[in-house]
N, C-alpha and C positions, 0 to 999 in steps of 0.2 A: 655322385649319384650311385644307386647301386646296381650291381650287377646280377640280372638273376637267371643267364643260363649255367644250367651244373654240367659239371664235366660229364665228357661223354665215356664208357667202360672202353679201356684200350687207350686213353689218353697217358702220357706220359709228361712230367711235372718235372724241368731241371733240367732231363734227362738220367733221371732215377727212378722217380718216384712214377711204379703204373696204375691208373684205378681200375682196381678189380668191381665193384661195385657200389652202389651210394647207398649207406646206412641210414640217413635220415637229412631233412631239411627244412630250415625255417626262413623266415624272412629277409633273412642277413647273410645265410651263410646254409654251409651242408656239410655233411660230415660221408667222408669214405673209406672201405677198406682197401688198402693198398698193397703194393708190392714192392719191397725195396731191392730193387736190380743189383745196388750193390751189398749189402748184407746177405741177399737173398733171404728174405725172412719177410712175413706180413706187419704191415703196418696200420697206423689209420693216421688221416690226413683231414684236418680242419678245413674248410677255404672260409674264408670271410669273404662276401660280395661286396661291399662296400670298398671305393677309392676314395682317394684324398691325403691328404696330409692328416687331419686327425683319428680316421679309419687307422693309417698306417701308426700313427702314434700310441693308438688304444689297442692294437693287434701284440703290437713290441713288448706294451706293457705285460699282457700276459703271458707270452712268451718268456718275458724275464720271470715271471712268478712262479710259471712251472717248472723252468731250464735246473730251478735251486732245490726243488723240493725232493724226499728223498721219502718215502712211505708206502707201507705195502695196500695203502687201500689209496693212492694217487696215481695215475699214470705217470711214466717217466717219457719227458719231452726229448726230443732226440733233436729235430732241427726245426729250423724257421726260416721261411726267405718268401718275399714278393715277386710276383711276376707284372711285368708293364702291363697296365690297362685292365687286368685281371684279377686282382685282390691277392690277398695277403694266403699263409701258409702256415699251418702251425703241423708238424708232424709230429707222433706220438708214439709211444708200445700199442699194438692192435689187442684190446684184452676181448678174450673169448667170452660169450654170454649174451644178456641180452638185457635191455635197463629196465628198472621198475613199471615202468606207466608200461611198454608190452607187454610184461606179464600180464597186466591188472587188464588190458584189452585182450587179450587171449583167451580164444575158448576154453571150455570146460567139457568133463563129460560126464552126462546125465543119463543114466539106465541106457547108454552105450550109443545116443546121438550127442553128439558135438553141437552144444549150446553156448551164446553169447556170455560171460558173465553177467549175474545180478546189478543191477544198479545201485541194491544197497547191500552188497555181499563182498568184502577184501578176500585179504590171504590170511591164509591162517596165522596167529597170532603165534605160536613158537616159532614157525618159520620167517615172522619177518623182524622180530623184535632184536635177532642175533645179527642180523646184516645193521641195523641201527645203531648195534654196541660198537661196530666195528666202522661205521660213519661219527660216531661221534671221537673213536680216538682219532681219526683223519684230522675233523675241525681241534680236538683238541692241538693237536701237532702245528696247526698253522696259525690258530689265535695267541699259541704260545712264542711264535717264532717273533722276530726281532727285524723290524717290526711286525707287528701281530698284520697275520691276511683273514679277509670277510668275505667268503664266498659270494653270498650277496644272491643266489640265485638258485636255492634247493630245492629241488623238486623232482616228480619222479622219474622222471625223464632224465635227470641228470642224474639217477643212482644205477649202475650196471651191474648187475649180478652175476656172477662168472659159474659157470659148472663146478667147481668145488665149493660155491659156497661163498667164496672171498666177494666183499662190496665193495666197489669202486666207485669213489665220488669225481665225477668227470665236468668237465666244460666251466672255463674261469671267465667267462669272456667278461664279466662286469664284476669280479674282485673287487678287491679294495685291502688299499694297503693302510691300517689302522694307526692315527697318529696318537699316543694315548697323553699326549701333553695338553693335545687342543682337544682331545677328546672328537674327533672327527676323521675322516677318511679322505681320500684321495683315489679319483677313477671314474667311470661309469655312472648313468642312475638309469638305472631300468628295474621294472617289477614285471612279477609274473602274478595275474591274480589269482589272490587266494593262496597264496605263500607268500606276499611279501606282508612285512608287519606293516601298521600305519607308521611308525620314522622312515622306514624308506620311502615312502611319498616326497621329502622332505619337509616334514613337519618338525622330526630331531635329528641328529645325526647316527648315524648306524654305528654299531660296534658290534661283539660279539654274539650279543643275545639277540640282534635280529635273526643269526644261521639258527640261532637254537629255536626261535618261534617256526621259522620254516621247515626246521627238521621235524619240529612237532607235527605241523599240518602234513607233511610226507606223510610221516607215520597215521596221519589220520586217514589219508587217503589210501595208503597201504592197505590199512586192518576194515574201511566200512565201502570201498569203492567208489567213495562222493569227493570230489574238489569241494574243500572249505570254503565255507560263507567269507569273502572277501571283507580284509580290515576294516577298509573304508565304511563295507556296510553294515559291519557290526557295529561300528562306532556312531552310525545313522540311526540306530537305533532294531537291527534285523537280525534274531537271538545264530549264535552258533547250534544246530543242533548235539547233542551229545554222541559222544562215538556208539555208546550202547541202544540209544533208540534206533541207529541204524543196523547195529549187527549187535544184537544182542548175546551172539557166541565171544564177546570182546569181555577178559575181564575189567575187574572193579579197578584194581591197581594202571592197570595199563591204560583205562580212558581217565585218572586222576593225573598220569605222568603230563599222556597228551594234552591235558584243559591248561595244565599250567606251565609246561611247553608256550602253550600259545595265550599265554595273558597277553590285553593288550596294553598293559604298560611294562616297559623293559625290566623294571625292576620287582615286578612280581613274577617275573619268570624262574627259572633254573637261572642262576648267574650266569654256569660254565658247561660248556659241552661235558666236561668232565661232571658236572652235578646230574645231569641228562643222563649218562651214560648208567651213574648210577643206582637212579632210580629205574632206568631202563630192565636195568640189571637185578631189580627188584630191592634194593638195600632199605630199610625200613628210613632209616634215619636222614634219606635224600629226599622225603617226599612229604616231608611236613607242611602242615600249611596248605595241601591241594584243594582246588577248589572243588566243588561240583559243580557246580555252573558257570557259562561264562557269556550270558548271553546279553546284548549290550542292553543299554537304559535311553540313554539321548537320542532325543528324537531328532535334534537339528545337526545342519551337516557342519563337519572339522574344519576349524580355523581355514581360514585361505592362507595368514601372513605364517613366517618357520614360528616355534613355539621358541622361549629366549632358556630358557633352564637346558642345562647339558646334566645327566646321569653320572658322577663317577660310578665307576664299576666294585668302588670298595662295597662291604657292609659297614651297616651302622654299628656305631659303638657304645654301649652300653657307658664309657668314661667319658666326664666333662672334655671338651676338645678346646683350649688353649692355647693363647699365643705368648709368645715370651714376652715380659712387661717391660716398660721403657719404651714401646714404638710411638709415636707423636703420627696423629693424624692431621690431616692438612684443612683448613677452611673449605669449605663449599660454595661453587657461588652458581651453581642450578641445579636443582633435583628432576633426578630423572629414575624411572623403573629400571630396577636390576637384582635380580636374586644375592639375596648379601647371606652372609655368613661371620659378618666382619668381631662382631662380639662374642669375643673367645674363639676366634680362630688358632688353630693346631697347629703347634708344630718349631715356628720359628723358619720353617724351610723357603726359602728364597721365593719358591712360585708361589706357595701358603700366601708369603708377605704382599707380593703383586696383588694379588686375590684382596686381601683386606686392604690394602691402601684405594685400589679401585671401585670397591660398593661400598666404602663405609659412608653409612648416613644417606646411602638412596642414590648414591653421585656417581658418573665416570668423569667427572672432571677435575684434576688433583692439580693444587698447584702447590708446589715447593714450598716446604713452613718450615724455620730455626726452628731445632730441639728446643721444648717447651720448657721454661725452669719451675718445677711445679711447687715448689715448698715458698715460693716470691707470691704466689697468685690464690693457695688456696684460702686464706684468711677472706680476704677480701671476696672472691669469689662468694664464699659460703653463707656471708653476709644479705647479698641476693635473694637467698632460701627465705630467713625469716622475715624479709621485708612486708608490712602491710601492702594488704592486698587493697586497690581504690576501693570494690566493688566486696560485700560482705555477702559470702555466701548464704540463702535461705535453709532451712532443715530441709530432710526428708517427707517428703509424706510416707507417713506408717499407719496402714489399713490392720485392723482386728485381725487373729489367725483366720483362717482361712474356713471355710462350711466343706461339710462333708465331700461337697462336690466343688471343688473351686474350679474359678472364673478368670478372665482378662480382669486384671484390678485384686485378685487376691494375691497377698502376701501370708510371711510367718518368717520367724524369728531364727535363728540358728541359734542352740543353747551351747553350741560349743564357742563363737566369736562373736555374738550379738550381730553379725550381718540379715539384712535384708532380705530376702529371696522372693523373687516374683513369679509369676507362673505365667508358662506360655503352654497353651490349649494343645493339642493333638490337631495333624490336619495338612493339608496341603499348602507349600510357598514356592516361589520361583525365586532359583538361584541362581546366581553369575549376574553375566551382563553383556552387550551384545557393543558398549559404549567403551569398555576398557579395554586393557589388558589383553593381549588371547588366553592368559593364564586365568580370566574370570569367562573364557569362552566352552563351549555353547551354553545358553542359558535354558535350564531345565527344573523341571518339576522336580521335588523331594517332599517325601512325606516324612514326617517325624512326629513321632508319640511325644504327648506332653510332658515335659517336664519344669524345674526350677531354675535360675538363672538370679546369681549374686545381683543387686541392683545399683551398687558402685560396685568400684573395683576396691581390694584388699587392702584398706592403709596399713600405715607404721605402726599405730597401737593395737591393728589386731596382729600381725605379724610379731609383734613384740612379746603377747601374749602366748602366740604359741612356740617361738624361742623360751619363753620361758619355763614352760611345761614340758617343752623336749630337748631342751639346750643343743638343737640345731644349729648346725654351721653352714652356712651357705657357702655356694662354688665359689662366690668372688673370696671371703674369707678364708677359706681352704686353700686358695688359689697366691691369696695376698694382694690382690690388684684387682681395679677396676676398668670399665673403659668411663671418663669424666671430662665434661667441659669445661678448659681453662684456657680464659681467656683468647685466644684466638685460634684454638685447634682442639680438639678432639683427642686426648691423648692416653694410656692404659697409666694407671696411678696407683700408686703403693698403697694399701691401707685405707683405698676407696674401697666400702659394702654398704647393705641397705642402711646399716647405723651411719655409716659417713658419707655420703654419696657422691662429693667430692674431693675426699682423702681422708687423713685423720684429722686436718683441723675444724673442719665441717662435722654435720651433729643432724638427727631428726626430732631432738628437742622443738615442742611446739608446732612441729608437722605431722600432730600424730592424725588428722584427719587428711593428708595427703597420701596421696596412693604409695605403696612402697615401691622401690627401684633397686635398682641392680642384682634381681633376683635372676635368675635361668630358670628354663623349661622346669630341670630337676627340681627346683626349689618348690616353683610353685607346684608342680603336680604334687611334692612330700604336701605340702600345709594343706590343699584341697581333703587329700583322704586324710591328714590330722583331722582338718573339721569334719568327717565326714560325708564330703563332696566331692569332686573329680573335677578337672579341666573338661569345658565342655569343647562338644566335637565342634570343627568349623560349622558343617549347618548349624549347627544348634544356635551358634555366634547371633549368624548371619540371619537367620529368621528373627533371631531377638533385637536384631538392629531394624531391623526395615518392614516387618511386619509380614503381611502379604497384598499388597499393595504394588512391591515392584519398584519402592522409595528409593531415591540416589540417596540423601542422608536420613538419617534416623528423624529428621522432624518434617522431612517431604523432598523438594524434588531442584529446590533452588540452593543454593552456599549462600550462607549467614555467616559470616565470623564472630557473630554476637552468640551462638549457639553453642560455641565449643572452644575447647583450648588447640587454637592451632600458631600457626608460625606466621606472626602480626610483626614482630620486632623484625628492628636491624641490628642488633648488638650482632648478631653470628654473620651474617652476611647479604647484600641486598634486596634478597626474595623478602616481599610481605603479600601476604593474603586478600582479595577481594576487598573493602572496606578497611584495609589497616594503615597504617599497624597502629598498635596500641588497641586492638580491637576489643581483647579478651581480659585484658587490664591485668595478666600476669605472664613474668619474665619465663616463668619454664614451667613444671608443674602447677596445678591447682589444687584445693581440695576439692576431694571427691562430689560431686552432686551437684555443683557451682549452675551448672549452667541448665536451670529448670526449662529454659525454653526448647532446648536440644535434645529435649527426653524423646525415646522412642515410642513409638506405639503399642508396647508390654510394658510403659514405665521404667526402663531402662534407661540410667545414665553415664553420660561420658565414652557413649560408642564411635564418640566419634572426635580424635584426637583426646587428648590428658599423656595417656601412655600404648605405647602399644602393649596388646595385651597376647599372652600364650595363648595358643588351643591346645588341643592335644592328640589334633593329627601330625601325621608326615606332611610334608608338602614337595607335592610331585605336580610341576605345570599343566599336565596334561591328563591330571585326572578325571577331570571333568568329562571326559571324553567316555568312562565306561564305569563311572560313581553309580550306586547301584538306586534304585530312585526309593526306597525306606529304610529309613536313618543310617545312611550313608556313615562309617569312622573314619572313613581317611584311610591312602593307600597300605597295606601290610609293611612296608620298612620307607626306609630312605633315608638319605643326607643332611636334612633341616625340618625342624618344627615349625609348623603355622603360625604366624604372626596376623592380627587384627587388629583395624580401627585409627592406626596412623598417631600423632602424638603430638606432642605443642613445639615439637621443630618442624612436622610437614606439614604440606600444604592441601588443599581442596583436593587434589587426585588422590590421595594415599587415606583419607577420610570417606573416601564412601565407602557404603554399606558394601560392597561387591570386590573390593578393592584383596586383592591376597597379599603378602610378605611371609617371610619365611627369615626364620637364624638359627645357627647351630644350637645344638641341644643344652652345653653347657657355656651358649655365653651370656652375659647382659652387660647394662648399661643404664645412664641416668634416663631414660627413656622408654624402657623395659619395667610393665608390671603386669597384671594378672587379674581376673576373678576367674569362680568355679561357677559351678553347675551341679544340680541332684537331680536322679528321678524319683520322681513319685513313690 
């Protein structure tokens, strides 16, 4: 329980330590200035109120944090010791001044009476922007140490301003010491509202860019006098004001640092204290990309359960990302949601490899499988491909070009690939889903302007056609390997690409009406602007799959396995679908358009299982949370491309319309295909 009388002035601590006065106090604890009897010199003197064993455990830990740290803008810890019954002790250097949030309650003076501060009036913007340069080399100094530390609790009250000028970032009590393997922290969870980001709620785990979202809101509150509209409730839907509608003396530069300071996803922030600093600093080249606004969209409240995707703190990279060939993946025997990255995984490095043995194909559950002998199995194998299909696909319907003003039901032709394109109207649909995933959470409105949308997905002989025209090489080909199913694993294969799709002895001879595979991100976004279209953005997917209606699958609200190509067989392992198996009457792909019953509501086919298909945003779990509600792209970067629609190995969860996936930029797979998208 805690303890909450403060010392009284004249009290003596040890038998050293005397308290001259008490500086400040909060819930837990007070902070004093002291006298050290034997130094003789002034001190300050932490108390924690709280006892117990994990009071006393969490007091230590910060003690250890600051005892190591060595920096002109950090206090130097001098001692630590508890007293029976009476809480814990952290003693410190006494630094002279007085912390941000007094300032900012301190009078002013006004034609020579002493006035309150303005409510929407800071400090002057040269004087405080210099104390920030020199907060952010602090955080630099400590995100960079070994292990990196996350202050975890900036705010103004914890920045002291010393009479020369020097800023002092003080008070660790809920650090965190940053693990960057597991990408998560260890310590504390507490928020202060209105400077903690929404991951410190624990929706993801903190690292360094939650200091930098809180250093932002500082600096907000510094320069216009208002405590920030609180994460949570921007993310409910309740706009951040702008630093300049409150203090319009605030330059243009300085409220574009702060907005993206404080995005609320971690990866449209400043990376690095050091990126902060230097936009801080004014350097042109730190501040790309700012936004102006940042005021949220969803109206409904943030996931209850943690969101599953972790952030690395790398950037993305412009180069297909790879994993060495030769790895053998293991059978599956239940699918379950997990952010994968397994196709064309980077690197060959030992955790990379964990990483893709563990979500390849949807799965955490691996069991041990003999290296695969893959030049025994591809013949046979490939054989499967052109087997007749029971079930003889019907044509297309193909409607007249379109009237001046097209409708639901117009089409037109692409004269670059003979593809289909249908048209979906301008207008209001609900996204996500309240039934999945938290990564399909909260479910909000989006409006999107009309455009066009492929009506299958891209087969072999259009891709063939436009190899031909630009004798493009795709990543797998580039690369030399694929990832392919043989025979009881999953495994990366020499001289598997779209032409062989499970090696060299495999062929797309006679599959030229079946979607193409083993293309990556790269590939298909090149053939989109060959043909003159683009990957369309997730919404754009997702309204074309389900209408506006609110549909679980593209033809309503029940699972048909007669509707689409999903995962009916036992050949790969004993999951079968709702009505199967043998439902769909084919072993692994289909051609394109097969399953007339499964058409969406804009005439769209195969939305749901055939292949999964690119979009062409990023995919960051938690974007939903502040997607902006008219035609939404997808977050500004990230670690994996959107994936949609699920494919003829998943099953009913990974097929609905609402459903997300995600895979590295430059991997694929037999299971991996594509259409585009054009506007108007």
């Amino acid at each position: 329980m805690p303890i909450d009388a403060p010392l009284q002035t004249g009290a003596v601590l040890i038998g050293r330590y005397r308290i001259v006065k008490m500086l400040g106090q909060g819930g837990f604890g007070a902070v004093y200035k002291a006298w050290d009897t034997r130094l003789n010199a002034p001190c300050a003197v932490k108390e924690n109120f709280e006892i117990g064993e994990e009071a006393a455990r969490q007091f230590a830990r910060e003690a250890s944090i600051l005892a190591n740290l060595r920096h002109p803008n950090l206090p130097k810890v001098m001692d630590h010791f508890s007293v029976q019954g009476q809480g814990q002790y952290l003693v410190m250097e006494y630094v002279e001044g007085e912390d941000l949030q007094t300032k900012l309650e301190a009078p002013v003076q006004n034609t020579g009476v002493s006035v309150q501060r303005s409510a929407v009036s800071g400090l002057p913007e040269a004087q405080v922007l210099p104390w920030f340069a020199q907060i952010c080399d602090a955080l630099t100094y400590l995100h960079t140490r070994t292990p990196p530390i996350i202050h975890r609790d900036l705010k103004p009250a914890n920045i002291r301003i010393c009479p020369d000028g020097t800023a002092m970032l003080v008070d660790f009590g809920i650090a965190k010491l940053y693990d960057p393997l597991k990408r998560t922290t260890l310590g504390a969870r507490a928020v202060t509202p209105g400077y903690a980001p929404f991951e410190q709620y624990g929706q993801e785990p903190t690292d360094s860019r939650t200091d930098v979202y809180a250093l932002g809101a500082t600096v907000y509150t510094a320069l216009t006098g208002q405590t920030p509209v609180e994460s949570i409730a921007r993310i409910g839907g309740r706009p951040l004001p702008t630093p300049r509608s409150l203090n319009p003396a605030i330059s243009i530069q300085a409220e574009a640092v702060i907005l993206k300071a404080m995005a609320l996803l971690p990866d449209q922030r400043f990376q690095s204290a050091a990126e902060l600093k230097a936009a801080v600093s004014g350097q042109p080249s730190a501040v790309n990309g700012l936004p102006s606004s940042v005021a949220g969209h969803p109206s409904t409240p943030p996931p209850a359960k943690p969101l599953m995707t972790v952030y690395p703190t790398v950037q993305p990279t412009a180069a297909p990302q790879v994993a060495a060939p030769g790895t053998a993946y293991a059978p599956l025997t239940q699918k379950r949601r997990l952010p994968w990255g397994w196709i064309g995984a980077g690197g060959g490095a030992l955790a990379l490899l964990v990483v893709v043995l563990t979500v390849v194909i949807g799965s955490m559950f691996i069991h041990p499988t003999p290296t695969v002998d893959v030049h025994g199995t591809l013949t046979a194998l490939a054989l499967s491909l052109t087997r007749t299909p029971t079930a003889t696909p019907k044509p297309l319907p193909i409607t007249a070009t379109p009237t001046l003003r097209p409708g639901i039901g117009s089409t037109l032709i692409s004269p670059k690939d003979g593809m289909t394109l249908v048209y979906v109207p301008a207008g209001d649909f609900t996204m996500g889903s309240n039934d999945g995933a938290d990564d399909e959470k909260p479910i909000h409105t989006v409006y999107l302007d009309a455009y066009w949308i492929d009506q299958v997905e891209v087969t072999n002989a259009m891709f063939a056609e436009f190899v031909a025209a630009t004798d493009y090489q795709t990543d797998s080909e580039i690369q030399g390997w694929a990832i392919a199913w043989l025979g009881n694993g999953w495994v990366e294969v020499n001289g598997a690409n779209w032409q062989h799709p499970h090696g060299p002895s495999s062929g797309t001879s006679g599959l030229i009406d079946y979607p193409v595979v083993q293309v990556s991100w790269n590939d298909a976004k090149t053939y989109c602007e060959w043909a003159g279209r683009r990957l369309p953005t997730e919404a754009e997917w997702e309204k074309a799959a389900r209408g506006t209606d609110e549909r679980i699958y593209p033809w309503g609200n029940k699972f048909d396995c007669r509707k689409g190509n999903f995962d009916d067989e036992t050949q790969f392992d004993s999951y079968v679908v709702p009505g199967g198996p043998n439902c769909d009457n084919y072993l692994e792909t289909a051609p394109v358009g097969s399953f007339q019953s499964g058409v969406s509501p804009y005439q769209v086919y195969d939305m749901a299982g055939n292949v999964w298909e690119w979009i062409n945003d990023w995919y960051v779990s938690i974007y939903y949370l502040s997607a902006p509600y008219k035609n939404p792209t997808g977050p500004s970067s990230g670690s994996y491309r959107g994936l949609r629609g699920g494919s003829w190995y998943y099953d009913g969860e990974f097929v609905r319309t609402s459903d997300r996936y995600n895979g590295i930029q430059g991997g694929r797979g037999l299971h991996i295909g594509f259409r585009c998208a054009a506007s108007p």
